[in-house]
C-alpha positions as CSV (number, residue, x, y, z in Angstrom):
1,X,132.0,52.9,62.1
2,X,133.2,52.0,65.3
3,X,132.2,48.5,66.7
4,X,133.9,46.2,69.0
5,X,134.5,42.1,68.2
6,X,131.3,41.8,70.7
7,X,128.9,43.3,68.5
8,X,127.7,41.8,64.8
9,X,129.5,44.1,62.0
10,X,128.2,44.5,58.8
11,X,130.2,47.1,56.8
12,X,134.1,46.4,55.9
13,X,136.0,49.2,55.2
14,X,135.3,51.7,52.8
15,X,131.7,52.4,51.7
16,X,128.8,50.3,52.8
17,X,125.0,50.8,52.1
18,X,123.8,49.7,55.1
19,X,120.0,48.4,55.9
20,X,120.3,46.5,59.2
21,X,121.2,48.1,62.2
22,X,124.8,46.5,63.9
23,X,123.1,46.9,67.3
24,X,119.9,45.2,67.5
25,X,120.2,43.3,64.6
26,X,116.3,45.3,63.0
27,X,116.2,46.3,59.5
28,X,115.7,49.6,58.4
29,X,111.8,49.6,57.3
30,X,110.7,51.6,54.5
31,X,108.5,54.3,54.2
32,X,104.9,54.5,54.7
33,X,102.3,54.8,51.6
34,X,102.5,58.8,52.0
35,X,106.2,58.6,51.4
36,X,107.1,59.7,55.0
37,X,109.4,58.2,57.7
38,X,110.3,59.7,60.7
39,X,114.3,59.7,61.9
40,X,114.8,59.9,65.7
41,X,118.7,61.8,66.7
42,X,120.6,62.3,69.8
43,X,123.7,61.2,71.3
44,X,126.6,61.6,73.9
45,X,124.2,58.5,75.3
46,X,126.6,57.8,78.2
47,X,125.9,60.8,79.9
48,X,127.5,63.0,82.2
49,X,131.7,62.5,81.8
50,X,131.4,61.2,85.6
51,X,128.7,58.2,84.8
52,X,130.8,55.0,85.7
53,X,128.1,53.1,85.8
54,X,128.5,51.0,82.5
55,X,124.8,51.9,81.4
56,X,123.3,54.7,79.4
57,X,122.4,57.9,80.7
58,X,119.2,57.9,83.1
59,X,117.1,60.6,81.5
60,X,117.8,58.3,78.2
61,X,117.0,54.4,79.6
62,X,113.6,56.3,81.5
63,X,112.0,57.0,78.1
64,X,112.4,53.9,76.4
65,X,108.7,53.1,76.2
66,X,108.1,56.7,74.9
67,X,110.9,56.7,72.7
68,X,109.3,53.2,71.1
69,X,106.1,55.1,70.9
70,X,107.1,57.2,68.2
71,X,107.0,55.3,65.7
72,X,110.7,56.2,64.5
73,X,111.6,54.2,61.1
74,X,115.1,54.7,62.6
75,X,117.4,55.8,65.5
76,X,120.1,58.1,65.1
77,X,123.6,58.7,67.4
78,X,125.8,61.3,67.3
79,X,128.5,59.4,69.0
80,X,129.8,59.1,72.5
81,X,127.2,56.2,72.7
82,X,129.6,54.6,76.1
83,X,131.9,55.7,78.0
84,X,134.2,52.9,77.3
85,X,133.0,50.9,75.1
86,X,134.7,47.3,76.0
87,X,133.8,47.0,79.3
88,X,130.3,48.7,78.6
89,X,128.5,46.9,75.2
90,X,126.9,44.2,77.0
91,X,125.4,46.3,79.7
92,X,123.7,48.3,76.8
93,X,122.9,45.5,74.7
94,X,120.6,44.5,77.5
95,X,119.6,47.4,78.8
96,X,119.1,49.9,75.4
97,X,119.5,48.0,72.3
98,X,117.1,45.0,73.0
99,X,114.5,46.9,73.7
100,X,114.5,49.3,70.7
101,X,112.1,48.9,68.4
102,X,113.5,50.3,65.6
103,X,117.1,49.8,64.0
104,X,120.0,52.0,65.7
105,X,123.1,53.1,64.5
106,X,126.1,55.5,65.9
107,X,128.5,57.8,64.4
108,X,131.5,56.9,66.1
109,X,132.6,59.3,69.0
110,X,136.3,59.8,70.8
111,X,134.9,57.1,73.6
112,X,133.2,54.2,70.8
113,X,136.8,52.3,70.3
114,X,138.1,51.0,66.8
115,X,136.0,51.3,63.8
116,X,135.0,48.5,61.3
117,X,134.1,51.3,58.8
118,X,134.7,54.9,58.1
119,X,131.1,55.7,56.4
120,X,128.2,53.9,55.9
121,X,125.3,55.3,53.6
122,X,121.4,54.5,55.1
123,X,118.5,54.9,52.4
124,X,115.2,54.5,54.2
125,X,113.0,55.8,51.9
126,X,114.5,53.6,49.3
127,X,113.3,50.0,50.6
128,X,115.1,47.7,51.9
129,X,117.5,47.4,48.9
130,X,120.7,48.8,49.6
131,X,121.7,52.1,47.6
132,X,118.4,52.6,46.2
133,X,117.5,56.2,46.1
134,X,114.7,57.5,47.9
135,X,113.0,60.8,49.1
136,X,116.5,61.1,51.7
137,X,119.5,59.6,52.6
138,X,121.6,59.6,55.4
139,X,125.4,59.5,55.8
140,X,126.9,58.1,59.0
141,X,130.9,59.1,59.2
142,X,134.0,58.0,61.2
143,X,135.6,61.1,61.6
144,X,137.7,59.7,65.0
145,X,140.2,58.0,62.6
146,X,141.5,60.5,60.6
147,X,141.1,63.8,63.4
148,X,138.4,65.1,61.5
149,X,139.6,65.0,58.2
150,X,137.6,63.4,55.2
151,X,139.2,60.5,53.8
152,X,138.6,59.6,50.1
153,X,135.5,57.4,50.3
154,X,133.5,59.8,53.0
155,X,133.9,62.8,50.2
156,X,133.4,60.3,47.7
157,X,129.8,59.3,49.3
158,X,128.7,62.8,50.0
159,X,129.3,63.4,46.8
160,X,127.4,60.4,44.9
161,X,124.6,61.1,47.8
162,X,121.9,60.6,44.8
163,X,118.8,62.4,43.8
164,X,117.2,63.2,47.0
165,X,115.2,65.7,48.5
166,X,117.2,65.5,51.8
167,X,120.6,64.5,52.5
168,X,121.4,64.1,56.6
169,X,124.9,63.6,57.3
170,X,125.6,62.6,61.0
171,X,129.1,62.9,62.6
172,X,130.3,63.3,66.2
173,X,132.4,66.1,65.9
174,X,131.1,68.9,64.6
175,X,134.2,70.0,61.9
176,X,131.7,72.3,60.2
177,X,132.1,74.8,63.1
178,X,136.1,74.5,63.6
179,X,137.2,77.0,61.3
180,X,134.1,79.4,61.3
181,X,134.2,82.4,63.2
182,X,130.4,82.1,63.5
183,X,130.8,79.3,66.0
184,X,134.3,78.6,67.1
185,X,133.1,80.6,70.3
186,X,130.1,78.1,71.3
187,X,131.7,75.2,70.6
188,X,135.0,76.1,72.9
189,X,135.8,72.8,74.9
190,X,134.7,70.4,72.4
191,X,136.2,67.4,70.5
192,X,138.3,69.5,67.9
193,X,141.3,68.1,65.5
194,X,145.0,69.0,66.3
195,X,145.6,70.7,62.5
196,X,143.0,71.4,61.4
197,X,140.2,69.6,58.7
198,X,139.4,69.8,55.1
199,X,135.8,70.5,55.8
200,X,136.0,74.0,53.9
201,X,138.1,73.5,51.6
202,X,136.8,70.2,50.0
203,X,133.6,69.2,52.1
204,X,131.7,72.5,51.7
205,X,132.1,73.1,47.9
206,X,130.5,69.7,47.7
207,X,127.5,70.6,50.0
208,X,127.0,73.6,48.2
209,X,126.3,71.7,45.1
210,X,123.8,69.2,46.7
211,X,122.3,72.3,48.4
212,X,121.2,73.6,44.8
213,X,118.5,70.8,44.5
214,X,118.2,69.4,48.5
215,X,118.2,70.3,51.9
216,X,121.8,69.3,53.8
217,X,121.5,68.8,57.2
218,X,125.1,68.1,59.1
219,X,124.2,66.6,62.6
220,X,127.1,66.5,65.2
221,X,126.8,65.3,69.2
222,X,130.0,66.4,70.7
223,X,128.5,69.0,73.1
224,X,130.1,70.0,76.4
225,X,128.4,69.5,79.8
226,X,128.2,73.4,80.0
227,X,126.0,73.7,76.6
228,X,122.5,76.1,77.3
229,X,120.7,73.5,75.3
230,X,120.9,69.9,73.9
231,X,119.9,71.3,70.6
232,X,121.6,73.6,68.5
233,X,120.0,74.4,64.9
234,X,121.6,77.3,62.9
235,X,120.2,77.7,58.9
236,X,123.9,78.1,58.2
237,X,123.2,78.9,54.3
238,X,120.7,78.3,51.7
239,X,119.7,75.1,51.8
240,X,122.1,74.2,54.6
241,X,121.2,73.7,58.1
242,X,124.3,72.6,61.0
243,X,122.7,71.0,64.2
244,X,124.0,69.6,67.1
245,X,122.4,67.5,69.7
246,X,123.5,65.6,72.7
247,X,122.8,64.6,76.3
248,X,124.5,64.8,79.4
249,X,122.3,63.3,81.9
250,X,120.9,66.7,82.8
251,X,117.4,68.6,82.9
252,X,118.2,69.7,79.2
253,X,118.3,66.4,78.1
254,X,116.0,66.2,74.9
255,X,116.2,64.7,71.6
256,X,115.4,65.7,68.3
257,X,112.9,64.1,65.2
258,X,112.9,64.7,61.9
259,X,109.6,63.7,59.7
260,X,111.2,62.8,56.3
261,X,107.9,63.4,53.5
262,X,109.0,63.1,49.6
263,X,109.4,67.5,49.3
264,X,110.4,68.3,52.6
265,X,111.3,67.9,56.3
266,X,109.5,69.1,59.6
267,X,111.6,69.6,63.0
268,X,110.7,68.8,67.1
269,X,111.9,67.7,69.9
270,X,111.3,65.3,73.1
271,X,112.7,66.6,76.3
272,X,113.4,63.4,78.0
273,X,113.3,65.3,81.5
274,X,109.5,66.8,80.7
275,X,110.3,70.6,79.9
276,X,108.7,72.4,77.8
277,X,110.7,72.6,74.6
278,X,110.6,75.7,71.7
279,X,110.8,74.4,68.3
280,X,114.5,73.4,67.3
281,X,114.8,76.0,64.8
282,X,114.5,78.7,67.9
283,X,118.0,77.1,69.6
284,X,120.6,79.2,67.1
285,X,123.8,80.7,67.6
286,X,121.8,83.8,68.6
287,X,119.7,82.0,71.1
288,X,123.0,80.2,72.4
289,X,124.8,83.2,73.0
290,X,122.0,85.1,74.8
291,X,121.9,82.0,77.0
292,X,125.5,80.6,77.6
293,X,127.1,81.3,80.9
294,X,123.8,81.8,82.8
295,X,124.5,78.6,85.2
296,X,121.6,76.5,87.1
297,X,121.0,77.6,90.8
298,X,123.0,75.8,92.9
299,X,121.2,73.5,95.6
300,X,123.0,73.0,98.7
301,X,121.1,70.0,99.4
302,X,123.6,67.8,96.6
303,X,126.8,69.1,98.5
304,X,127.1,66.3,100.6
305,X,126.6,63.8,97.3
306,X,129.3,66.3,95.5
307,X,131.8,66.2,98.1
308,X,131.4,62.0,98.2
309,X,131.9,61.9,94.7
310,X,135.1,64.2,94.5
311,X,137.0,62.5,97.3
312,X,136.1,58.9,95.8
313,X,137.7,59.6,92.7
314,X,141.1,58.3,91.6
315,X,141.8,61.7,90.4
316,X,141.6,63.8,93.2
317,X,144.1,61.4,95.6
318,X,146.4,61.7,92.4
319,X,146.1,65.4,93.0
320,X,146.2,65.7,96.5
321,X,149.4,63.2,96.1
322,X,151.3,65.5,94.2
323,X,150.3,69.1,95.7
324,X,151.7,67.1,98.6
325,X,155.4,66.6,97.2
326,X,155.3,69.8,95.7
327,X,155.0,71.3,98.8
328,X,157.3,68.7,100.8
329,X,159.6,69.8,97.8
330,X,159.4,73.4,98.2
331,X,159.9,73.4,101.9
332,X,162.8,71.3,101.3
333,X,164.6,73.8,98.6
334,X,163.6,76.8,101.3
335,X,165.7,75.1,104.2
336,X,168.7,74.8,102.4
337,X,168.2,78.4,101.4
């Protein structure tokens, strides 16, 4: 995964079974006497792409307390956790990670800088031994490195995921929906590699396999501003669900939980803005299509606040700099015509 010099590391390169989280330093508990634990996922956690703040998104920092009060056994990111992540850690390690209450880690996004490894293997339901087996396990990928591709020991870890009822891997970009006619339409103006993946060709054969004796559950977070929903949930196959979740600082802003028990796994979600949320398994590619391009009213009362925030960006004087020469330039060529 991704982490800076600032922030403890505790996998090298290659495969690590990891049981302490890199961020707050709180190790991943077991699960209860039942045989259940409960997974809290979300992720894009800077926000909105215009957040220069240096802190995590607003809807995400004003639920802390109810986010705690879940009783998650662990915290889950689907990358994009800063929006630069040198300049940014310390302002989250004050303001997010010390005051989680249960052990957070991050699948490194495009923004989360260099990575320290490119998968690291989670087993909560095992104890607090690393690579024990236990009613899931989870799979957290670099997939930044490599431009979505696989590398050896990331298929080499899916692959030896164990005996378990429930395999969860979490990844930023969502490389199961690159090549897949089913989504490429949904999933337009997200993080996508250059030449493509191995994800069909040598990740999905192996997920197929697990599939015949668990549920696989592929989590991604690279979601555009634009997305109907912070959710998306499609039963892809037997056996095989692909889900996405991320926030953007917006009224959608929600995150999803998963309640691990030893034969199964139930599904809901916590809109961190207070709407009222279907279940996750309603927010499909169906749903998403029946609902993409249907923007939110506009309010005229934010226009003054839009305006401010264009013309005090870098980006626009950049833009207004060069429309100028163009111009100066064409007049120019016109004379001597």
């Amino acid at each position: 995964m991704r982490w800076l010099p600032a922030i403890a590391c505790f996998a090298l390169v290659g495969i690590a079974h990891g049981q302490r989280s890199p961020f707050n330093g709180l190790e991943v508990l077991p699960a209860d006497s039942t045989g259940h634990y409960r997974i809290l996922i979300g992720g894009h956690f800077h926000g909105e792409s215009t957040n220069r703040s240096g802190y995590p998104a607003s809807t995400l920092l004003a639920n802390l307390d109810t986010i705690n009060s879940l009783g998650a056994n662990l915290f889950l990111s689907t990358g994009d956790l800063y929006m630069d992540a040198r300049s940014d850690s310390a302002r989250y390690a004050k303001a997010l990670f010390s005051k989680l209450k249960m052990p957070f880690f991050n699948a490194p996004g495009n923004h989360d800088g260099k990575a320290g490894s490119w998968v690291e293997v989670i087993t909560p339901g095992g104890g607090n031994v690393a690579g024990a087996s236990g009613p899931a396990e989870v799979i957290v990928l670099d997939l930044e490195e490599h431009d979505g591709t696989l590398v050896d020991e990331q298929i080499q870890a899916i692959h030896q995921s164990g005996l378990v009822s429930a395999l969860f891997i979490i990844s930023h970009r969502p490389i199961w929906s690159e090549d897949d006619p089913q989504y490429t339409d949904l999933f337009k103006d997200n993080t996508r590699s250059l030449t493509g993946t191995n994800f069909q060709k040598e990740v999905y054969p192996i997920l197929q396999e697990i599939a015949k004796n668990a549920q696989v559950y592929w989590i991604s977070g690279s979601l555009g501003g634009d997305a109907p929903s912070s959710i998306f949930f499609q039963r892809h196959a037997p056996n095989i669900t692909f889900i996405q979740c991320a926030i953007r600082d917006l009224p959608r802003d929600a995150l999803l939980i998963a309640d691990v028990y030893p034969d199964s796994v139930a599904w809901s979600a916590l809109s961190l803005t207070g709407q009222r949320l279907a279940s996750p398994e309603t927010y499909d590619a169906g749903w998403w299509r029946a609902h993409m391009g249907k923007p939110q009213p506009f309010n005229w009362r934010l226009l003054p606040f839009l305006i401010r925030k264009t013309v005090t960006r870098p980006e626009f004087w950049w833009g207004a700099a060069l429309s100028l020469l163009l111009v100066l330039l064409v007049r120019r060529l016109l004379r001597r015509g």
